[in-house]
C-alpha positions in Angstrom: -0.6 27.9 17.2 -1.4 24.1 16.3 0.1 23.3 12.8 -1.4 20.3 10.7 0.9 18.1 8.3 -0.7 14.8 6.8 1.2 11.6 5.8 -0.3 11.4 2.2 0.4 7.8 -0.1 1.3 9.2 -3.3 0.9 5.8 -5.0 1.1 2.1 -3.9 3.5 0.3 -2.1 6.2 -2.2 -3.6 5.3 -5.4 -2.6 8.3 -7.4 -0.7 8.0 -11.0 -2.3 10.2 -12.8 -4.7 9.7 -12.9 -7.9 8.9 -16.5 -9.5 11.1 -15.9 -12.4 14.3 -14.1 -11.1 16.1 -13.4 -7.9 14.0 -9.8 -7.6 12.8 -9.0 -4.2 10.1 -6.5 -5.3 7.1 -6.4 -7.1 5.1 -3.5 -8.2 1.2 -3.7 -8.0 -0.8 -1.4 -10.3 -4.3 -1.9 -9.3 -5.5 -4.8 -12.3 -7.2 -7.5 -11.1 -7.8 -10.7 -12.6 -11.0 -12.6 -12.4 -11.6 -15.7 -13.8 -15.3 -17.9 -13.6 -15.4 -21.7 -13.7 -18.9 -22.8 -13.4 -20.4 -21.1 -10.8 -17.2 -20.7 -8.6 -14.8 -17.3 -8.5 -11.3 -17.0 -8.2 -10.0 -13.5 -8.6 -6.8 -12.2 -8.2 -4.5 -8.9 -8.0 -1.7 -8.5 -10.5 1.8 -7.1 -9.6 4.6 -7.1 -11.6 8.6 -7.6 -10.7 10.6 -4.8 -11.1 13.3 -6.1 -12.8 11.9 -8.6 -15.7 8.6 -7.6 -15.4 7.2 -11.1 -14.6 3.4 -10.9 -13.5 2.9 -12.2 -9.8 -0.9 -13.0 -8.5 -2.0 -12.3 -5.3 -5.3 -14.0 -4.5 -8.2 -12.2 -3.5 -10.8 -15.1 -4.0 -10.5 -19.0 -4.2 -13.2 -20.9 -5.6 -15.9 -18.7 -3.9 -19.6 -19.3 -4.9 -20.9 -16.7 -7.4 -23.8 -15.9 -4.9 -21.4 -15.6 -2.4 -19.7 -12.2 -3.5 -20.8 -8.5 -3.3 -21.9 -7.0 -6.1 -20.2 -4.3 -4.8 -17.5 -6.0 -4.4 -17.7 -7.4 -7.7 -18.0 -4.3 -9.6 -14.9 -3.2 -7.8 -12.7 -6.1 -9.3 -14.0 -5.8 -12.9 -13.3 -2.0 -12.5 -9.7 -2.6 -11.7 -10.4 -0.1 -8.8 -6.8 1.0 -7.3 -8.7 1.7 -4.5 -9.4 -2.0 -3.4 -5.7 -3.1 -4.3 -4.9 -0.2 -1.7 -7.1 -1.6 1.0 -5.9 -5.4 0.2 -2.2 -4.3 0.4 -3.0 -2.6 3.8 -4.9 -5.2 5.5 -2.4 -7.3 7.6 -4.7 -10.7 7.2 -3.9 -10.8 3.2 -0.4 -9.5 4.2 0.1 -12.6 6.4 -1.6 -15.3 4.5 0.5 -13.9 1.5 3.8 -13.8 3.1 4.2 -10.2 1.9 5.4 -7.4 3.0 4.9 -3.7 2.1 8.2 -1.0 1.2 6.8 2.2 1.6 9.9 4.0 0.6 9.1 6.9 -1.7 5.2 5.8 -1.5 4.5 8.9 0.6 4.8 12.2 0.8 4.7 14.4 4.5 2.3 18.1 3.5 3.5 20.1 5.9 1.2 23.4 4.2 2.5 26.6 4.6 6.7 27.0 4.4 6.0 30.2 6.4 6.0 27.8 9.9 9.2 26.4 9.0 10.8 29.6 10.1 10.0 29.7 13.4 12.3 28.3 16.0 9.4 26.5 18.0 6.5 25.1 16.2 3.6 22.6 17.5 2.6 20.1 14.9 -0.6 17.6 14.8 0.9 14.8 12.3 -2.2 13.2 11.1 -2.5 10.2 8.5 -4.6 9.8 5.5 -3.8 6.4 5.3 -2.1 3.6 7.5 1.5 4.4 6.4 4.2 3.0 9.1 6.4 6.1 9.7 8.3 6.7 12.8 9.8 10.1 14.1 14.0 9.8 14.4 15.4 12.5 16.3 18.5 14.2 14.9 19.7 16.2 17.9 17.8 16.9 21.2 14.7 18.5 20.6 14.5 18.0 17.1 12.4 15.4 15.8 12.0 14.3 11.5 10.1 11.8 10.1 11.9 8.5 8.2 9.9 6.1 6.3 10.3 2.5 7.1 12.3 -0.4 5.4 9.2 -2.5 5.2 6.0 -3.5 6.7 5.0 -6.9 7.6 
């Protein structure tokens, strides 16, 4: 019998950048975006704070783009502060690169394995699927036996 577990995020990832103002390596994002008008250009930012003096940190999402030029979905979405979008910016590798971040997903997820009744058994077949793109690799403990570890950071 075919067991299912899902790699769930249970909230978002620290971002791996220094912090401006001390020697902090991490910085927490909590969905808030910033966006600010000047004329009829957009820049718009996400907010993330530094986990040890609480400096805030912005990560831009748009640079002087024409008003015209942005969905209005898209738009609504940033005025919204939707913590969906700041999950879909953290995740996309071209803002990761042109940001110089990286992603620590360490206690940011959380493996549902369902039932504890399957535990039991000596031999079980699992289907690991992802609800998210959440870097996890299997680490084997002793032959056979596989467990899933949560990575330093993402890049």
């Amino acid at each position: 019998m075919l067991t299912s577990w899902v790699v769930m995020p249970t909230c978002l990832p620290l971002i791996v950048r220094r912090c401006h103002a001390c020697a902090s390596e991490r910085l927490r994002a909590n969905g808030k975006f910033r966006v600010n008008a000047h004329h009829k250009l957009l820049d718009a930012w996400l907010l993330a704070l530094c986990t040890e003096c609480g400096a805030t940190a912005k990560l831009p999402v748009l640079e002087r783009v024409n008003v015209r030029s942005v969905r209005p979905a898209l738009l609504a979405r940033l005025h919204d502060n939707d913590p969906g979008l700041a999950a879909e910016l953290l995740r996309d590798p071209v803002v990761r690169r042109r940001e110089r971040i990286a992603l620590d997903w360490d206690g940011a997820w959380r493996l549902e394995t369902g039932a504890p009744n399957d535990l039991d058994r000596e031999v079980i077949d699992v289907e690991v699927r992802f609800a998210a793109r959440i870097p996890v690799r299997p680490c084997c403990s002793s032959p056979g036996v596989a467990r899933f570890r949560g990575p330093r950071s993402s890049g």
